[in-house]
N, C-alpha and C positions, 0 to 999 in steps of 0.2 A: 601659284607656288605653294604648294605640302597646304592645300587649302585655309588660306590667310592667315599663315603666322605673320606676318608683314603687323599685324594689329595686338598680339600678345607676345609675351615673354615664353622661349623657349629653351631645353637645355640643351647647347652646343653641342657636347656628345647623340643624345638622342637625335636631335637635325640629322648630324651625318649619317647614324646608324638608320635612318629611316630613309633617307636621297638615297643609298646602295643596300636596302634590306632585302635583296635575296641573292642568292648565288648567281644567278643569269646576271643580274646588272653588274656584277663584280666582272664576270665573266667577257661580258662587252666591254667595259673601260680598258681591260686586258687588252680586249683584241686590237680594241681602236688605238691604245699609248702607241702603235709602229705607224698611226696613220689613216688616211681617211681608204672605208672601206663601201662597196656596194652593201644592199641586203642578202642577193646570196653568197658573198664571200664572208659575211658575218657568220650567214645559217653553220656554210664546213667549215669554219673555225671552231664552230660548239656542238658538236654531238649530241644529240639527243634531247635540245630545242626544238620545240615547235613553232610554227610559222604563229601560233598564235601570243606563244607565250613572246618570242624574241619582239614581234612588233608592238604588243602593250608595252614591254619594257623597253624597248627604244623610246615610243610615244610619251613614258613616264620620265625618260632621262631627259629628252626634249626639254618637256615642258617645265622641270626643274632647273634648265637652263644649263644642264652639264654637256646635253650632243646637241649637236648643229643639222638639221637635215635638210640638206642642198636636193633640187629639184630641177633636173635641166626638161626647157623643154623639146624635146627630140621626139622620134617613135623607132620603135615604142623608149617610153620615158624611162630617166634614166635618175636613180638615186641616189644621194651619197649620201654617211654620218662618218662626223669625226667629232672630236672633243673640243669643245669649245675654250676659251680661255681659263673659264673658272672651271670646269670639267679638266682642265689639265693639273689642275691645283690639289687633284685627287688623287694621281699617280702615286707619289711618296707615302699616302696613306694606307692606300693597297700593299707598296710593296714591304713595308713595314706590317700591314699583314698576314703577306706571303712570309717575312720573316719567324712570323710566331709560329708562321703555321708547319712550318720545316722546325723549330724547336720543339714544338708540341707535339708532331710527329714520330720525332726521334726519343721522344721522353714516354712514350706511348709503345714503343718497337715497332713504329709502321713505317714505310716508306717511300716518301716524297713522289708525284711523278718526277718524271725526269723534261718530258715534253712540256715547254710552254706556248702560252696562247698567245 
């Protein structure tokens, strides 16, 4: 986990801002808060992800303990990720800053999508 902070002191804000530092991983918790999804129902939820970028950062939210990645064994095998308990504890976080980001938007004269993930 975020290579052994378990053993030193970190700042709360930074933690977070490092478990979802970059737009794809915001992107995924997006998709996942309706529910657990395959890999490629993840891919057409995000446009213009790449098969390599979306599986590092699945592999990255894993491993930080925020998605779950269920493995059935079947053929060909079959995948799931959804959010885990503590990965759901992130939801209010996002959407609070989806909220800034429609304020900041509109303070700016841009305009919101309208589509969500």
């Amino acid at each position: 986990m975020m290579g052994g902070t378990k053993n030193r002191r970190e700042n709360p804000a930074a933690v977070a801002v490092h478990l979802i530092n970059s737009k794809w991983k915001i992107l995924i918790l997006q998709s996942l808060r309706t529910g657990t999804r395959r890999f490629g129902e993840l891919r057409k939820t995000l446009p213009g992800i790449s098969q390599k970028v979306l599986t590092g950062s699945l592999r990255s939210l894993e491993e930080d303990g925020i998605v779950k990645r269920t493995v059935y064994a079947e053929v060909p095998p079959r995948v799931e990720y959804s959010l885990t308990e503590l990965g759901k504890t992130l939801l209010p976080v996002i959407h609070v800053m989806e909220e800034w980001g429609k304020t900041y938007l509109a303070a700016i004269g841009l305009e919101p999508m309208t589509e969500r993930i």
